[in-house]
Backbone as JSON, one array per atom type, in Angstrom:
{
  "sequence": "XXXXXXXXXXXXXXXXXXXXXXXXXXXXXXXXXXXXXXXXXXXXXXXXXXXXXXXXXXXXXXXXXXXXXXXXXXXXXXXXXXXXXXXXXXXXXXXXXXXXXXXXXXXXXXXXXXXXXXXXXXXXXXXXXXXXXXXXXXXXXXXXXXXXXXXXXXXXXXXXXXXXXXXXXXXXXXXXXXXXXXXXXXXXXXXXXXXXXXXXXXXXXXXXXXXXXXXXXXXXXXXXXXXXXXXXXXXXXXXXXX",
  "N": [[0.83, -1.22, 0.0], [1.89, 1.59, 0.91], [5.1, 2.62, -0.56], [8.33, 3.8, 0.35], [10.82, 4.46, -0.58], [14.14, 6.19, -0.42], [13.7, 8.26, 0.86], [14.64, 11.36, 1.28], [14.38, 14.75, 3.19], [14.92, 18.38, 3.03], [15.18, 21.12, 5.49], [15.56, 24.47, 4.68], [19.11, 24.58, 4.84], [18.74, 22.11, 7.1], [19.04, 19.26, 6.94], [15.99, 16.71, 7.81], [15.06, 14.56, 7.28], [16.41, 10.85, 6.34], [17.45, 9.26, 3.84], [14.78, 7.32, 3.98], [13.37, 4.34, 3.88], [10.55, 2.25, 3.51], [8.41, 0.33, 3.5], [4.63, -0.47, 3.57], [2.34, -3.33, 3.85], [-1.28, -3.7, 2.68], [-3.38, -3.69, 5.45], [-1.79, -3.74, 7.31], [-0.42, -2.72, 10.08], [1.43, 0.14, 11.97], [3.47, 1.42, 14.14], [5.08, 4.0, 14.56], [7.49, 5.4, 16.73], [9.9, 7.96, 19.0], [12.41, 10.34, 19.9], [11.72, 13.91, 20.32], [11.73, 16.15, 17.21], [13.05, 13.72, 15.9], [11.66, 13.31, 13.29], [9.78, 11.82, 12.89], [6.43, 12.59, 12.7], [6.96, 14.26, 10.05], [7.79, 12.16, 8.92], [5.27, 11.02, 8.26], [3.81, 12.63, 7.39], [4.85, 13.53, 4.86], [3.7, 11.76, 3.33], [1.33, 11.77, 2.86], [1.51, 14.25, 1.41], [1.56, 16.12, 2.6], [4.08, 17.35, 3.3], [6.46, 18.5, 1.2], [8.99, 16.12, -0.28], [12.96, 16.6, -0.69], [13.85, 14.45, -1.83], [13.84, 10.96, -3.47], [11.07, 8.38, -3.84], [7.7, 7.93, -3.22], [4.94, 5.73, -3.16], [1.62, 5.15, -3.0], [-0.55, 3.04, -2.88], [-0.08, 2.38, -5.35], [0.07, 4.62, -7.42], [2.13, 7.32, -7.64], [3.99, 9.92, -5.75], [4.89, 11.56, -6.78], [4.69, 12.54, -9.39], [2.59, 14.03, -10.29], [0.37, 17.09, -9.18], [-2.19, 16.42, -9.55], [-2.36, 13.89, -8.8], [-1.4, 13.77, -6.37], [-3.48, 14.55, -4.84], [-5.18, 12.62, -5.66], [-4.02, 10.64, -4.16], [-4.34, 11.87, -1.48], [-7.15, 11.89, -1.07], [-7.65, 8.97, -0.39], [-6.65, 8.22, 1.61], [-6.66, 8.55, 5.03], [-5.96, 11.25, 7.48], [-5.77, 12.28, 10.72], [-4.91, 14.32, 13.4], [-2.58, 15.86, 15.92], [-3.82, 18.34, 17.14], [-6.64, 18.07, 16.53], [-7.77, 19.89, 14.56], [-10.62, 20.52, 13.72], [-13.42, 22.52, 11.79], [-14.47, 25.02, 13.4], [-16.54, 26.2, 13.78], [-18.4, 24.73, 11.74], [-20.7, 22.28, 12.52], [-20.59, 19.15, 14.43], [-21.25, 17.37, 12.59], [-21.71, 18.57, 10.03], [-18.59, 19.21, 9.92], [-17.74, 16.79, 9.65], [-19.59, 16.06, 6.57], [-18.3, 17.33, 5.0], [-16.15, 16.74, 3.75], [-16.71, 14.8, 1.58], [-18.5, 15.59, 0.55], [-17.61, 17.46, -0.86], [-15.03, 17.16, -2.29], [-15.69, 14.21, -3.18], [-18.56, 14.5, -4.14], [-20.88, 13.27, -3.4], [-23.89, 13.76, -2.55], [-26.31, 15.88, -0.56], [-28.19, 14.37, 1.67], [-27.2, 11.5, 1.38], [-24.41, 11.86, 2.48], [-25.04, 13.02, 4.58], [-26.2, 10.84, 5.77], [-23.62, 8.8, 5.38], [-21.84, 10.69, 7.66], [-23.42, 10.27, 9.81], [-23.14, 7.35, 10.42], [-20.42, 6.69, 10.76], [-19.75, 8.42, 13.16], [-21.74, 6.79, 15.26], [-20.26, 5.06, 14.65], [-17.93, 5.86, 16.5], [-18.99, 6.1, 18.57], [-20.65, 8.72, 19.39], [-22.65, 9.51, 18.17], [-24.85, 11.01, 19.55], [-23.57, 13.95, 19.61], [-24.24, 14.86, 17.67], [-24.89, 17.97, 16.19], [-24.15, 19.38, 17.71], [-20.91, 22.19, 18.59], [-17.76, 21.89, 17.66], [-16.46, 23.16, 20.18], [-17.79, 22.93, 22.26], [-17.65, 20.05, 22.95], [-15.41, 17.6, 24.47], [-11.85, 16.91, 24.92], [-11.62, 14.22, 23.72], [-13.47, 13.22, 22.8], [-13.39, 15.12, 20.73], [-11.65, 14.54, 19.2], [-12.33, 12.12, 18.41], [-14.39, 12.38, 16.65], [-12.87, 13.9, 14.58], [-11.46, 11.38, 14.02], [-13.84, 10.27, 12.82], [-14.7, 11.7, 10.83], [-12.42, 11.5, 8.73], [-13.06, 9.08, 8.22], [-15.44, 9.16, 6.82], [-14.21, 9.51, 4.62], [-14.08, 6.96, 3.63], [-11.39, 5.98, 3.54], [-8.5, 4.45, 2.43], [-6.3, 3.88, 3.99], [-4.91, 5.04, 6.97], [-3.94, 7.82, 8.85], [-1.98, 8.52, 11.34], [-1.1, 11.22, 14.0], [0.15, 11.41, 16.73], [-2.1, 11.26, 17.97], [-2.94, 11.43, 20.71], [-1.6, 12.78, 22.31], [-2.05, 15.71, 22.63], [-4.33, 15.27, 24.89], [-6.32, 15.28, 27.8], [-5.0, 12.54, 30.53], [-7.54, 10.61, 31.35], [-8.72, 10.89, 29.07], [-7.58, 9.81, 27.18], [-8.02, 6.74, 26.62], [-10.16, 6.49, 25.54], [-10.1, 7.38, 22.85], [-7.67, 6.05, 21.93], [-8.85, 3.7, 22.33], [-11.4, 3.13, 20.34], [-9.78, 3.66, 18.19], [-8.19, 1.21, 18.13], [-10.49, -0.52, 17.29], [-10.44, 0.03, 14.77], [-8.16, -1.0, 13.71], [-8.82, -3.65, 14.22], [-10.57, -4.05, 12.55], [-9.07, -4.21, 10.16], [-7.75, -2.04, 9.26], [-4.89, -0.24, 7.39], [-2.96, 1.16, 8.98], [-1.01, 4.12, 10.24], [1.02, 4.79, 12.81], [1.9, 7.87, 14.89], [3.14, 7.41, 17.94], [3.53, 7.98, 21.35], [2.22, 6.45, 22.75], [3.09, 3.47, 24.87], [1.75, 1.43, 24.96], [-0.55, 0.69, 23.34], [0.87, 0.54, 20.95], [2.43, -2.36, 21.59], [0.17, -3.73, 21.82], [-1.16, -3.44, 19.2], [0.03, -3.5, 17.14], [1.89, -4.11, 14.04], [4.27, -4.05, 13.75], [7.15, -1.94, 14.81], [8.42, 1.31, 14.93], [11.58, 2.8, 15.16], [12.53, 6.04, 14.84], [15.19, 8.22, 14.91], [16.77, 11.02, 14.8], [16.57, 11.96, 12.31], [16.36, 9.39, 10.66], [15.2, 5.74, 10.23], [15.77, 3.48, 12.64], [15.76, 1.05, 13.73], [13.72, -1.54, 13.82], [10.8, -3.95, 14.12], [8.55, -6.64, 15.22], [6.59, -6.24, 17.83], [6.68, -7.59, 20.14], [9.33, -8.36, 19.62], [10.84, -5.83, 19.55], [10.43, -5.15, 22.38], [11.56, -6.51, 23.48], [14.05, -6.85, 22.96], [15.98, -5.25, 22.39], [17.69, -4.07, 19.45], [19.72, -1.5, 18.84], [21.66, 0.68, 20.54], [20.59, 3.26, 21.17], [18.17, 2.72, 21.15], [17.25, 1.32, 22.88], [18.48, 3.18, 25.11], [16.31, 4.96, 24.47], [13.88, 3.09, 25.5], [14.15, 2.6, 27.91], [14.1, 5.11, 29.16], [11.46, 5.72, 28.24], [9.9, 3.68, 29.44], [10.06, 3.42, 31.73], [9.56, 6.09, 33.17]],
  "CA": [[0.0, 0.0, 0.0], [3.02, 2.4, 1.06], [6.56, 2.45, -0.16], [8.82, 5.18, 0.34], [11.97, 4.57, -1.5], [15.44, 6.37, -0.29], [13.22, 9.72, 1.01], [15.25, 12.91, 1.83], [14.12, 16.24, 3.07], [16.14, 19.22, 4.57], [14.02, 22.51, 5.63], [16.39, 24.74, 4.54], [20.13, 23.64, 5.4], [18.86, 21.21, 7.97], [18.19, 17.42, 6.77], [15.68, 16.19, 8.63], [15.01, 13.04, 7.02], [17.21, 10.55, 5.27], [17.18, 7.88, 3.06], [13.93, 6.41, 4.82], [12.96, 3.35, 3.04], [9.67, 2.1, 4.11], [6.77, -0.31, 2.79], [3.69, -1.22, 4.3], [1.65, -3.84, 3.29], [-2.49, -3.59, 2.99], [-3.71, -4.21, 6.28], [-0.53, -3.47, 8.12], [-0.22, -1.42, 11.25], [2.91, 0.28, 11.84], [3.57, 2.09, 14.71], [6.41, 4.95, 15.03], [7.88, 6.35, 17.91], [11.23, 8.06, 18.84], [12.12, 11.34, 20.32], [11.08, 14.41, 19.68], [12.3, 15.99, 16.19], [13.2, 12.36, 15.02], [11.03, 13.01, 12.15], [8.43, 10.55, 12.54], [5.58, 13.64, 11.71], [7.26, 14.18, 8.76], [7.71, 11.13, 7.57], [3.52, 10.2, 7.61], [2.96, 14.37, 6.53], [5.51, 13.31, 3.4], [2.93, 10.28, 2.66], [-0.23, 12.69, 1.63], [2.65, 15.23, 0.75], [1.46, 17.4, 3.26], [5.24, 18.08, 3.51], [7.11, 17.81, 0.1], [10.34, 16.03, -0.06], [13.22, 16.67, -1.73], [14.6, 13.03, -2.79], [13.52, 9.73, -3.07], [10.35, 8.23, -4.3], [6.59, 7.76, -2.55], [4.26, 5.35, -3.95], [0.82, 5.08, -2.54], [-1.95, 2.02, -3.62], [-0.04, 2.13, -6.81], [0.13, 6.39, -7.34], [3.62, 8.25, -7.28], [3.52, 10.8, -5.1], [6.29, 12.78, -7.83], [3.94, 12.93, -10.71], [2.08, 15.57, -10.85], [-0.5, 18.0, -8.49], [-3.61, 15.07, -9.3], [-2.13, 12.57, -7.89], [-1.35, 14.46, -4.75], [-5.22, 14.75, -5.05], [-5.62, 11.06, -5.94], [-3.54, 10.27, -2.89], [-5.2, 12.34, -0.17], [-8.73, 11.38, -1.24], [-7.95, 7.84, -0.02], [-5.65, 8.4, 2.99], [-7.42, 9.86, 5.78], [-5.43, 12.12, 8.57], [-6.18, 12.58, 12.13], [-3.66, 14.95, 13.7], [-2.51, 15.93, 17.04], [-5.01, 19.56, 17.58], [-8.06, 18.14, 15.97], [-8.32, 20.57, 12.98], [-12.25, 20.76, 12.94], [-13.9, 23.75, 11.47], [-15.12, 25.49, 14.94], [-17.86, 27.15, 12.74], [-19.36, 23.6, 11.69], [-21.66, 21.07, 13.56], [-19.79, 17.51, 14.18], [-22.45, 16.78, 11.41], [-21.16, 19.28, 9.09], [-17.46, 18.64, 9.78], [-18.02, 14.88, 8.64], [-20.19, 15.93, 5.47], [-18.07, 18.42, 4.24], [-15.06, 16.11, 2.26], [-17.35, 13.37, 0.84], [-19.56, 16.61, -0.62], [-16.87, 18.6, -1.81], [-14.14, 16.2, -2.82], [-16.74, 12.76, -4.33], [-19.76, 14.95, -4.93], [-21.74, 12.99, -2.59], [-25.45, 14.21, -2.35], [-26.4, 16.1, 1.07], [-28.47, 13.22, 1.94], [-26.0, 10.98, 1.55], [-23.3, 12.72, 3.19], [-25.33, 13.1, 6.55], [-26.03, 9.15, 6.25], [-22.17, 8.17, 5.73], [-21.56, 10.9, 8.59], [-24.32, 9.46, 11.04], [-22.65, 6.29, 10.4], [-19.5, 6.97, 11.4], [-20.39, 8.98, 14.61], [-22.09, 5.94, 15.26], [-18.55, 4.13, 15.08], [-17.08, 6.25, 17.36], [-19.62, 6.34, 19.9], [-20.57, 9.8, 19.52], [-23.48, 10.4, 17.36], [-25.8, 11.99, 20.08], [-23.28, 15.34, 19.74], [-23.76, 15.82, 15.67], [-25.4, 19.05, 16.09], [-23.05, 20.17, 18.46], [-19.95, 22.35, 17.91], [-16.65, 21.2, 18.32], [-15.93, 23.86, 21.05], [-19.06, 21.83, 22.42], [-17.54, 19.09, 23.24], [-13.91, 17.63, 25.86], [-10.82, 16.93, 23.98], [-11.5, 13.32, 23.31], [-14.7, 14.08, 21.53], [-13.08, 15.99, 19.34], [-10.62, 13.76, 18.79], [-12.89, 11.09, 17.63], [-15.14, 13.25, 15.61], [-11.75, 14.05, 14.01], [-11.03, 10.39, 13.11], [-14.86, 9.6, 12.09], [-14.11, 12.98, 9.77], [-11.58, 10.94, 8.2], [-13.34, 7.71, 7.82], [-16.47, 9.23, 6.05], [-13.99, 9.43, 2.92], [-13.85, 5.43, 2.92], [-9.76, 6.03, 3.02], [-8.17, 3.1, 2.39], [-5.36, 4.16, 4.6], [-5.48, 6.08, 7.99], [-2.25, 7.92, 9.19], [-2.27, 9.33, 12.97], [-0.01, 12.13, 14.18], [0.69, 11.8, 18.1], [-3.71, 11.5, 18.17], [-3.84, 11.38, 21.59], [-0.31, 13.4, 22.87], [-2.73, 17.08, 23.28], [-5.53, 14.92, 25.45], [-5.92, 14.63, 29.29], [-4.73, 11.3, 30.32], [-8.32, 9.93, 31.06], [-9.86, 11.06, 27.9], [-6.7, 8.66, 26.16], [-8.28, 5.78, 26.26], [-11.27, 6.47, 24.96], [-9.56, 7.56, 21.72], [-7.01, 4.38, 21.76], [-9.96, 2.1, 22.08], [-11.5, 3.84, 18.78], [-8.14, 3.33, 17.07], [-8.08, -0.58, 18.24], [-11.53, -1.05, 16.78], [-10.34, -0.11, 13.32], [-7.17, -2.07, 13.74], [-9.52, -5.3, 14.19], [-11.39, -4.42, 11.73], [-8.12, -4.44, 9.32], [-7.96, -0.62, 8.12], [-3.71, -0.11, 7.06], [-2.52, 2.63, 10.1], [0.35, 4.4, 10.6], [0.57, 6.2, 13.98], [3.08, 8.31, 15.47], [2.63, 7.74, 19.68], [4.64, 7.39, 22.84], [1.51, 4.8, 23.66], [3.77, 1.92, 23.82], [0.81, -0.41, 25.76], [-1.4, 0.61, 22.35], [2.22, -0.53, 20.04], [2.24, -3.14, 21.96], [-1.49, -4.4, 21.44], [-1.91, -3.5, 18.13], [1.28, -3.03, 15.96], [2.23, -5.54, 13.46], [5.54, -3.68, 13.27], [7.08, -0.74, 15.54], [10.17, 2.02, 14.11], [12.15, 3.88, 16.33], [13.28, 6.93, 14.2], [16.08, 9.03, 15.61], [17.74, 11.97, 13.81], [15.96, 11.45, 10.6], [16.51, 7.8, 10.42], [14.38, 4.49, 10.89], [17.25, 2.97, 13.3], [15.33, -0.18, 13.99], [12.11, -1.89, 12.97], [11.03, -4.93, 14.81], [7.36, -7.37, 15.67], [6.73, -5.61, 19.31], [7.6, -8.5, 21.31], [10.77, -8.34, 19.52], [11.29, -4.63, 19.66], [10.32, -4.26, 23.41], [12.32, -7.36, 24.74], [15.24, -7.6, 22.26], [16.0, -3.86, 21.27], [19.97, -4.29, 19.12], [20.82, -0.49, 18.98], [22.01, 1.37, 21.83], [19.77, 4.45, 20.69], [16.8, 2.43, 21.07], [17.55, 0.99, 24.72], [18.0, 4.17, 25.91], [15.05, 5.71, 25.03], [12.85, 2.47, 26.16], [14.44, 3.01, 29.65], [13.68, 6.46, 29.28], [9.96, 6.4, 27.75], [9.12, 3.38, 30.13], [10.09, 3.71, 33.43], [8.71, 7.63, 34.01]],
  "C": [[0.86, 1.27, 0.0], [4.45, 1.39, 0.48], [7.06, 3.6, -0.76], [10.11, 4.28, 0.28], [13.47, 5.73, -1.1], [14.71, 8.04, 0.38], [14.06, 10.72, 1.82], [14.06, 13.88, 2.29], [15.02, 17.06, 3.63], [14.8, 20.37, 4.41], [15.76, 23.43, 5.79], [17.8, 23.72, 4.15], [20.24, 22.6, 6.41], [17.97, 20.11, 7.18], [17.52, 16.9, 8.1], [15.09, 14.75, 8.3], [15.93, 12.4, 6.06], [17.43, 9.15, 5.18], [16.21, 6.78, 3.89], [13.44, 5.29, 3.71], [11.83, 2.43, 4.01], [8.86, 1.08, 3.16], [6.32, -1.49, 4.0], [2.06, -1.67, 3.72], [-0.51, -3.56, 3.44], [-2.66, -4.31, 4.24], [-3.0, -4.21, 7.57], [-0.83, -2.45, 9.03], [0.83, -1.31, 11.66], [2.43, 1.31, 13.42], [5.02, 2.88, 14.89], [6.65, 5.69, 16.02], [9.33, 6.43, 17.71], [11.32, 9.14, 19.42], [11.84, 12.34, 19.92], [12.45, 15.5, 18.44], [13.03, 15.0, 15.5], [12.68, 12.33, 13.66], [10.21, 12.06, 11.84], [7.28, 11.51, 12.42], [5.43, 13.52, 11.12], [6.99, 13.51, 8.3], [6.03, 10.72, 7.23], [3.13, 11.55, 7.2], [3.7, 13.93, 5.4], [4.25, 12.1, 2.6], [1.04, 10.54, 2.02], [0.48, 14.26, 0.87], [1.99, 16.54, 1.67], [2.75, 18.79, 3.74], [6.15, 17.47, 2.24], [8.66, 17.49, 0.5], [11.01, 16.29, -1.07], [14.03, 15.37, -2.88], [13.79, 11.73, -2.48], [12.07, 9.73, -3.95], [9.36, 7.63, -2.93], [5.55, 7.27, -3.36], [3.19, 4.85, -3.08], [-0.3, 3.76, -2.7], [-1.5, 2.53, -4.78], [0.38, 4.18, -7.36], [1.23, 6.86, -6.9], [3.87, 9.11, -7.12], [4.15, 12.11, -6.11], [5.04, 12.81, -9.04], [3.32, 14.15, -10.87], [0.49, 16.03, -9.34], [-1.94, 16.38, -8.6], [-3.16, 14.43, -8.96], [-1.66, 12.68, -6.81], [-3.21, 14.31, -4.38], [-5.92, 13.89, -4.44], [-5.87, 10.28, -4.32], [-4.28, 10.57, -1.57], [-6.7, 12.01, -0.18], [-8.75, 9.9, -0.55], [-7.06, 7.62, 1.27], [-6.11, 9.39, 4.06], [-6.26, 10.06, 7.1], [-5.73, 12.64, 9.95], [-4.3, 13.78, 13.33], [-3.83, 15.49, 15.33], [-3.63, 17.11, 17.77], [-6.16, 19.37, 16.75], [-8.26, 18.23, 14.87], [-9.49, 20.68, 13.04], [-12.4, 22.17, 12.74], [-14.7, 23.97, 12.9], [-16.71, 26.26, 14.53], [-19.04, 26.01, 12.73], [-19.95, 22.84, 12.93], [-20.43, 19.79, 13.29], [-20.21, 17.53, 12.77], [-21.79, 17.21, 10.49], [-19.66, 19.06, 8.49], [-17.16, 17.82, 9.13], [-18.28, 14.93, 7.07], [-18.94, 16.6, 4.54], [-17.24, 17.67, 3.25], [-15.69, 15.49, 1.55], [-18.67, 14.33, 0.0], [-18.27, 16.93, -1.75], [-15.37, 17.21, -2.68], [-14.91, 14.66, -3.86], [-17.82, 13.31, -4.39], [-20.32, 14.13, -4.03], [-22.95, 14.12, -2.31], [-25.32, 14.72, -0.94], [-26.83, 14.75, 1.52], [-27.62, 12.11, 2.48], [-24.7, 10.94, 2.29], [-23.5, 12.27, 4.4], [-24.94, 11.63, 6.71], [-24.78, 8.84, 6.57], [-21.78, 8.82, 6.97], [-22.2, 10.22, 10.12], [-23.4, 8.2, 11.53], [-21.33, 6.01, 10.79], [-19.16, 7.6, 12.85], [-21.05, 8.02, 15.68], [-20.96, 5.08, 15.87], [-18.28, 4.36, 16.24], [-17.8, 6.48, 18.27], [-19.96, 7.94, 20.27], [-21.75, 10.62, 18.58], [-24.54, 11.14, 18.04], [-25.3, 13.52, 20.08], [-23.21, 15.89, 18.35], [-24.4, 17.36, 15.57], [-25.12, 19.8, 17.31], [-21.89, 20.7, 17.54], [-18.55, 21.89, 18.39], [-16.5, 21.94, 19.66], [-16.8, 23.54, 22.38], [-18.76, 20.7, 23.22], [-15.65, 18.93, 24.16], [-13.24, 17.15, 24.31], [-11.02, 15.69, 23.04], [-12.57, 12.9, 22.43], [-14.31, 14.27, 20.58], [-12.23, 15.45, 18.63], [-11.48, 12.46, 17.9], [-13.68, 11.27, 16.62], [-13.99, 13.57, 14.52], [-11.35, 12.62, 12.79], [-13.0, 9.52, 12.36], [-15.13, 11.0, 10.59], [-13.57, 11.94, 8.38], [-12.18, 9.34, 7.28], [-14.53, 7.9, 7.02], [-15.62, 9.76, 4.68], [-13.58, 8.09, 2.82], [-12.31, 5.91, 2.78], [-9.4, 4.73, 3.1], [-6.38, 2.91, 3.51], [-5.46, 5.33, 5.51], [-4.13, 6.56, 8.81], [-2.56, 8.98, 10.53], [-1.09, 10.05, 13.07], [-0.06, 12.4, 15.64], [-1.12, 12.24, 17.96], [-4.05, 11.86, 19.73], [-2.61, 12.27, 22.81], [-1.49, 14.92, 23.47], [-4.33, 16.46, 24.36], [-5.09, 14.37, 26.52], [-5.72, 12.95, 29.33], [-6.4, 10.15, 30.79], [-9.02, 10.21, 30.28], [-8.8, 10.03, 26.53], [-7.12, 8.0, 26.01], [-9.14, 5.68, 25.49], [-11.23, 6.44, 23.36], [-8.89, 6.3, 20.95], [-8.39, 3.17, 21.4], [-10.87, 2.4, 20.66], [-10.43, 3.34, 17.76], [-7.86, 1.62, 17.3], [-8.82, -0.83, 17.45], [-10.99, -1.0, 15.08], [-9.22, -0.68, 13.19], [-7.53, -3.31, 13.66], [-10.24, -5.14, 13.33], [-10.4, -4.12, 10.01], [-7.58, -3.29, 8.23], [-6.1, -0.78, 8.2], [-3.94, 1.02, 7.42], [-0.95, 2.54, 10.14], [0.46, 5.39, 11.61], [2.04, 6.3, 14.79], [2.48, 8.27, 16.66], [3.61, 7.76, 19.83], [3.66, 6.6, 23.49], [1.91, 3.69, 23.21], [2.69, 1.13, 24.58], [-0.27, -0.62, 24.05], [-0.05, 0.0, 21.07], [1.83, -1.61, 20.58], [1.15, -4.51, 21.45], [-1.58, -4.61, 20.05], [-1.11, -3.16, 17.32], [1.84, -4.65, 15.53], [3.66, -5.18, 13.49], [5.76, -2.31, 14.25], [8.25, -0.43, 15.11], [9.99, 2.19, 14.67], [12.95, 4.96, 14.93], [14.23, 7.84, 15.19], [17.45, 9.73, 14.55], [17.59, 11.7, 12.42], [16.16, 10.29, 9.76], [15.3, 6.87, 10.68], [16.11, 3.87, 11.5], [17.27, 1.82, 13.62], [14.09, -0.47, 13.87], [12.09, -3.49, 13.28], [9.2, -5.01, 14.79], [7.65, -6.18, 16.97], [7.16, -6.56, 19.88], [9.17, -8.81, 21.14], [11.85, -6.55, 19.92], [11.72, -4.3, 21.2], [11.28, -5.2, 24.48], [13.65, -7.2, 24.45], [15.63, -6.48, 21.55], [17.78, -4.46, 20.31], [20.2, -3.03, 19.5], [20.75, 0.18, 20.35], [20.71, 2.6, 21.78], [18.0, 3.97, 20.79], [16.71, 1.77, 22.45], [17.35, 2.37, 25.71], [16.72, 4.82, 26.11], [13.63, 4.72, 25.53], [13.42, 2.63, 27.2], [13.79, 4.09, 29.83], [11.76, 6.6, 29.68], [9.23, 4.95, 29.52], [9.05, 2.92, 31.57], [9.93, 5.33, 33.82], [7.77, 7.14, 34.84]]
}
């Protein structure tokens, strides 16, 4: 579904990613962690090109992210985004929020729209607040309204950005257990946390990036018992004895 091919970027004179080589199969759940500016962001904002790179190749369900402006298009139409502050329009209803890509992007009928949104709201345990506004609702709300946003464009790929890093620690779970459900139900995720009990659970595969690298890439029971590099020891001491 993903493979990213030798990917550079620098912002400016600073490289912050390099030569990442990546592929992940349909159905795959990846989880990335590492510290912070590691470039694990980046690397899933480079994968709807939310952040262009400047080397290497990105190939999506077949679609090369280098071709041309439509197939940036192509790409984001089937890759849905959930990011660390939400993003909802503060203006819209949940309801509205939901309708708005699957109008404006596949022409979807109002009608229609609401239904696929209902239906998703639904998912996430949350359709009694659709005619609420986001500002309406606690963090983890908004957070899930966020990823049923995402899922009313049918993406065939769902890429998280540290989803649950800006949310008190008992409104985390609520979110995580959302993000399990579509893990069992076999959607291809890629999520940047520091929840290693949700790696753990639900990662077919876990990177450690550090200094614009993948530095190791391991099953979890291999990652969390059997790290090899030094750089990846330390920071499981670090991340899991606080």
């Amino acid at each position: 579904m993903i493979s990213m091919e030798d990917v550079s970027k620098w912002y400016g004179s600073m490289r912050v990613l390099t030569d990442v080589n990546l592929k992940v199969r349909k159905g795959e759940r990846i989880v990335i962690c590492g510290p912070s500016g590691s470039g694990k962001s980046t690397t899933i904002r480079c994968i709807n090109r939310l952040e262009p790179f400047q080397k290497g190749r990105i190939v999506v369900d077949g679609i090369d992210l280098g071709a041309s402006t439509k197939s940036v298009q192509a790409v984001r139409a089937e890759v849905g985004m959930v990011f660390q502050q939400f993003n909802l329009f503060p203006h819209l209803t949940v309801l509205e929020n939901c309708m708005l890509a699957p109008m404006k992007v596949r022409g979807t009928s109002k009608g229609d729209a609401e239904a696929i949104a209902m239906k998703y709201l639904t998912r996430v345990r949350i359709p009694d607040h659709a005619r609420k506004y986001p500002a309406q609702l606690s963090g983890g709300q908004q957070q899930r309204v966020a990823i049923a946003r995402a899922l009313c464009m049918t993406p065939k790929i769902m890429l998280f950005d540290e989803p649950t890093s800006a949310l008190d620690p008992e409104m985390v779970k609520e979110v995580l257990d959302t993000m399990i459900g579509l893990a069992d139900e076999g959607m291809t995720m890629l999520c940047v946390t520091h929840e290693m009990g949700f790696a753990r659970s639900v990662a077919d595969r876990v990177l450690f990036m550090d200094r614009g690298e993948i530095v190791e890439q391991a099953p979890p029971e291999e990652f969390f018992t059997a790290p090899r590099h030094e750089r990846l020891r330390d920071f499981l001491g670090q991340i899991l004895h606080k």
